[in-house]
C-alpha positions as CSV (number, residue, x, y, z in Angstrom):
1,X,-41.9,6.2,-41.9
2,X,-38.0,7.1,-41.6
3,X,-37.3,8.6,-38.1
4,X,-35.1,11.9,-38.2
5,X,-31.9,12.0,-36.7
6,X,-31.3,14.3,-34.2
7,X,-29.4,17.1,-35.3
8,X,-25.4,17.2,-34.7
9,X,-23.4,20.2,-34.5
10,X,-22.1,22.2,-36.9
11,X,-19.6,23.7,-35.1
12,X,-15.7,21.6,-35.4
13,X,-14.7,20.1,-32.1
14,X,-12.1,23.0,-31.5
15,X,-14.5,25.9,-31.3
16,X,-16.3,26.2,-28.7
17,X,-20.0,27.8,-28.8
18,X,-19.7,31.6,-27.9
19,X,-23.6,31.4,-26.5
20,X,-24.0,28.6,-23.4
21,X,-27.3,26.9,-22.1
22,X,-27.7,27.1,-18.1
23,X,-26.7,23.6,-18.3
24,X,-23.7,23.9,-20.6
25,X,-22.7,27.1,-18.7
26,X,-22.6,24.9,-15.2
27,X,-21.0,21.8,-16.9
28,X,-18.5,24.3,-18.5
29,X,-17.4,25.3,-15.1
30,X,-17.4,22.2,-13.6
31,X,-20.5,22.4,-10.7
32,X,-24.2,21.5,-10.9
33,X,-26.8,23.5,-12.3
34,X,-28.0,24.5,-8.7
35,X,-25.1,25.5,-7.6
36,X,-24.5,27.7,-11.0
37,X,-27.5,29.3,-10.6
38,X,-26.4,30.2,-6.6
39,X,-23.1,31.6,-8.0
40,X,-25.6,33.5,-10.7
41,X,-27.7,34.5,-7.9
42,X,-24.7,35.7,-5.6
43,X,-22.8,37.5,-8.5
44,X,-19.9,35.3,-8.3
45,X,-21.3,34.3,-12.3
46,X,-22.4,36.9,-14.6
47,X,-26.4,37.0,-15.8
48,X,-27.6,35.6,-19.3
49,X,-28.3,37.4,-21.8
50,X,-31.6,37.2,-23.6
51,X,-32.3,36.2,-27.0
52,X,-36.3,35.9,-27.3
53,X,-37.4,34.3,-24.5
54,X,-34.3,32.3,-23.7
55,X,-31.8,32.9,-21.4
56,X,-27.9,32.1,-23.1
57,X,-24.7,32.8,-20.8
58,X,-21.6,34.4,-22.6
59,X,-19.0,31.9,-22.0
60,X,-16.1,35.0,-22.0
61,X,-18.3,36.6,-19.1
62,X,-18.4,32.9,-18.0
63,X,-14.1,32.8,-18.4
64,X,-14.0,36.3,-16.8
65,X,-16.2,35.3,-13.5
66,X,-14.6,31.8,-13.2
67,X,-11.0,33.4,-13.7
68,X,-12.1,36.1,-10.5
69,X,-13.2,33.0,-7.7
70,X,-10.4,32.6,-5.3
71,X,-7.8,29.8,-5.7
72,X,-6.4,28.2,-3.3
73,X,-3.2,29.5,-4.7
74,X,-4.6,32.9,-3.8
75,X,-2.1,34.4,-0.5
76,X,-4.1,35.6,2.3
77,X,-4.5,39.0,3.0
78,X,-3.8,39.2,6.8
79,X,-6.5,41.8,6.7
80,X,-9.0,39.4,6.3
81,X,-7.8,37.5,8.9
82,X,-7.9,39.5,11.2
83,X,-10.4,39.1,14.3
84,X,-11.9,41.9,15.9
């Protein structure tokens, strides 16, 4: 009996899926899957979305929250600074 390949995307290279896995969604921003579900958790990532019972991350929410954390570029608002 002939084993099945697993099945390849259909997707080109070029376009990226629209819909992310948890996993995907943390490797696409470049941290573990732990620490993606803390920034989740803390609302520094946006929450899935639901399609049955799984749980898919819009990657332009995803852009949007990455695009919002701090930079180290970022100047520092003295206000911030500032010690009581």
């Amino acid at each position: 009996m002939a084993r099945s390949k697993p099945r390849g995307s259909i997707l080109p290279p070029s376009l990226a899926p629209l819909g992310l896995s948890r996993a995907t969604a943390a490797e696409y921003v470049g941290v573990s899957v732990s620490k993606f579900d803390e920034l989740v958790k803390d609302g520094r990532m946006p929450s899935p979305r639901r399609i049955d019972g799984r749980k898919v991350w819009h990657r332009r929410e995803v852009d949007i929250a990455f695009d919002a954390l701090p930079s180290d570029h970022d100047p520092i608002n003295e206000w911030d600074e500032a010690v009581a």
